[in-house]
One Martini backbone bead per residue (centre of mass of N, CA, C, O) as a GRO file, in nm:
protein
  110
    1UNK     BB    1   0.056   0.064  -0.019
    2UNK     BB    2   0.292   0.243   0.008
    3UNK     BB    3   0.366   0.275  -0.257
    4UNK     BB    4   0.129   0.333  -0.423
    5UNK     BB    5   0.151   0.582  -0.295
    6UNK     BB    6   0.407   0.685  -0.426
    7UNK     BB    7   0.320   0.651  -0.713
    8UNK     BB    8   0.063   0.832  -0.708
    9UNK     BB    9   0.226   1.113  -0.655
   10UNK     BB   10   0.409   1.137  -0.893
   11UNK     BB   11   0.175   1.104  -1.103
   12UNK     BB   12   0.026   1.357  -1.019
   13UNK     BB   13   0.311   1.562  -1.049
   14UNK     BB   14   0.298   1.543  -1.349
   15UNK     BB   15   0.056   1.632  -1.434
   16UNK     BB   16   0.120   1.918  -1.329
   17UNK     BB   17   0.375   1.940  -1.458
   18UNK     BB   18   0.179   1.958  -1.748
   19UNK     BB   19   0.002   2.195  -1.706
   20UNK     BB   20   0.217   2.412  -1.592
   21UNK     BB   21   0.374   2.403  -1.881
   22UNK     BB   22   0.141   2.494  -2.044
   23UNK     BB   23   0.069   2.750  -1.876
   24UNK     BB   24   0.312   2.904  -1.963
   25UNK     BB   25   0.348   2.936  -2.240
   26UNK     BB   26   0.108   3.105  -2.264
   27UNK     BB   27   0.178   3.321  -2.062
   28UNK     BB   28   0.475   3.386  -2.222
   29UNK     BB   29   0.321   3.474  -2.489
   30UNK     BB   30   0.179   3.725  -2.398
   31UNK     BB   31   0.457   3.894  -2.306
   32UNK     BB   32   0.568   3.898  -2.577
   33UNK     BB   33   0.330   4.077  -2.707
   34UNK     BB   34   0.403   4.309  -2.526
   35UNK     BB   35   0.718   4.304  -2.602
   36UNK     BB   36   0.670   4.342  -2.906
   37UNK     BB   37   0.494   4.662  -2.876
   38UNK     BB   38   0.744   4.769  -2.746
   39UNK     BB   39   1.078   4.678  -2.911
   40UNK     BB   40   1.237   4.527  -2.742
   41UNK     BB   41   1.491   4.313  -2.836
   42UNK     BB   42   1.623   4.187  -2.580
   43UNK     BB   43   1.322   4.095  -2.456
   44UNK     BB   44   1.234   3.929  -2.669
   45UNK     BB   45   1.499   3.703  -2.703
   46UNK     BB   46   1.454   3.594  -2.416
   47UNK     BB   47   1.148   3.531  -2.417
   48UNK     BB   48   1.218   3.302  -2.643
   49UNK     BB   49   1.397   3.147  -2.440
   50UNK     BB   50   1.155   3.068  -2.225
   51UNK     BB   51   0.991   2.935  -2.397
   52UNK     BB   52   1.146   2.708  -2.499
   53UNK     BB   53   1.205   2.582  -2.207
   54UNK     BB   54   0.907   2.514  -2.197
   55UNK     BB   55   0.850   2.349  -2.436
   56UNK     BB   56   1.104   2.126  -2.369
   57UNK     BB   57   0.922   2.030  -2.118
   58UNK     BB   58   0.704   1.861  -2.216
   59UNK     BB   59   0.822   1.598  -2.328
   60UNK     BB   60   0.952   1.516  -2.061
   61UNK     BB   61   0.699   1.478  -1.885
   62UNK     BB   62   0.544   1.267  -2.083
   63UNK     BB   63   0.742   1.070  -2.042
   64UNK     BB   64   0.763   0.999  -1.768
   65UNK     BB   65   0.458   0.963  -1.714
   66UNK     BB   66   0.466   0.713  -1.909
   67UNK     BB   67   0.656   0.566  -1.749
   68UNK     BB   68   0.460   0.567  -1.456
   69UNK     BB   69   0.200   0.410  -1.608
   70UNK     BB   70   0.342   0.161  -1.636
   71UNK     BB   71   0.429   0.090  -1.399
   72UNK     BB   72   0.161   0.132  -1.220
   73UNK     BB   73   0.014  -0.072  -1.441
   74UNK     BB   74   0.192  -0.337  -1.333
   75UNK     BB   75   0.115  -0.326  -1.036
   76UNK     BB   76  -0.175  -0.345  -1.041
   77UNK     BB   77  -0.203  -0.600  -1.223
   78UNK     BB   78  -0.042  -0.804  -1.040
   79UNK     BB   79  -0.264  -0.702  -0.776
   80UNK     BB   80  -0.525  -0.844  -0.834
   81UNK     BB   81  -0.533  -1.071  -0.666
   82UNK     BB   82  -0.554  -0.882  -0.405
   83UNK     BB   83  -0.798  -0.799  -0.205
   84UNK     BB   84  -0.708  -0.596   0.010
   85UNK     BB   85  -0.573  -0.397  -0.211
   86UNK     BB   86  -0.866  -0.394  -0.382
   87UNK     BB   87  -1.005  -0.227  -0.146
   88UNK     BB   88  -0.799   0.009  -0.152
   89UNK     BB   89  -0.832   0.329  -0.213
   90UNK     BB   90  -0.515   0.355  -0.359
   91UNK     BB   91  -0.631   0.114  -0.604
   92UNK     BB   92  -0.872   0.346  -0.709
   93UNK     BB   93  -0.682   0.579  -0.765
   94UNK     BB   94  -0.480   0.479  -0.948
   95UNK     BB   95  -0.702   0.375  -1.163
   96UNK     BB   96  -0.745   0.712  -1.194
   97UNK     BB   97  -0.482   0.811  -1.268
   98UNK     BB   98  -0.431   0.600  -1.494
   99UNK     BB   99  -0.658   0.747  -1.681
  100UNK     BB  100  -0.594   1.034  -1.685
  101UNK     BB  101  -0.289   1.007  -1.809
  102UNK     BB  102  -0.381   0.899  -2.065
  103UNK     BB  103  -0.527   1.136  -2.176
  104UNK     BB  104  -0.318   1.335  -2.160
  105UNK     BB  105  -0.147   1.178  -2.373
  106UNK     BB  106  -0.333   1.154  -2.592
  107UNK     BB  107  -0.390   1.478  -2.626
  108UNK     BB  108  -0.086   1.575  -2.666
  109UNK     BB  109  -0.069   1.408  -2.946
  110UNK     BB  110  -0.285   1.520  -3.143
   0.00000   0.00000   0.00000
């Protein structure tokens, strides 16, 4: 159970953080738009290299996520006949994370 939960903690803190570099991008794309409309090169070509690090960051999170998502989903297949794990909330989250993260990485794809 204790495993469970600490791969179930992991998987969450993926899942954010492939949403909060999603929302980073977006939000320094606005900047970049303000700063772009202000006319300083400087500040323009800074802006565009804070946003690249954040697109780089998107595919490196989703592999992690993707790999958290077999791990975790070969443990609980593992224990499926295992019923008092079966029976504990741990096993019913991870089944509900690792359904939330194949989507997300599959929207991700698309």
């Amino acid at each position: 159970v204790k495993a469970l939960r600490i791969k179930n903690g992991c998987l969450n803190r993926l899942m954010k953080d492939a949403k909060m570099y999603k929302k980073e991008i977006i939000e320094e794309n606005k900047r970049l738009e303000k700063i772009t409309a202000e006319g300083d090169e400087y500040r323009i070509r800074q802006q565009k290299e804070v946003i690249k690090e954040s697109e780089m960051m998107v595919p490196d999170t989703l592999r992690r996520l993707a790999e958290m998502v077999d791990d975790l989903e070969g443990d609980v297949e593992a224990e499926d006949d295992n019923e008092e794990l079966v029976a504990h909330d741990e096993y019913a989250r991870a089944k509900d994370l690792i359904a939330q993260a194949k989507d997300m990485i599959e929207n991700e794809s698309a």
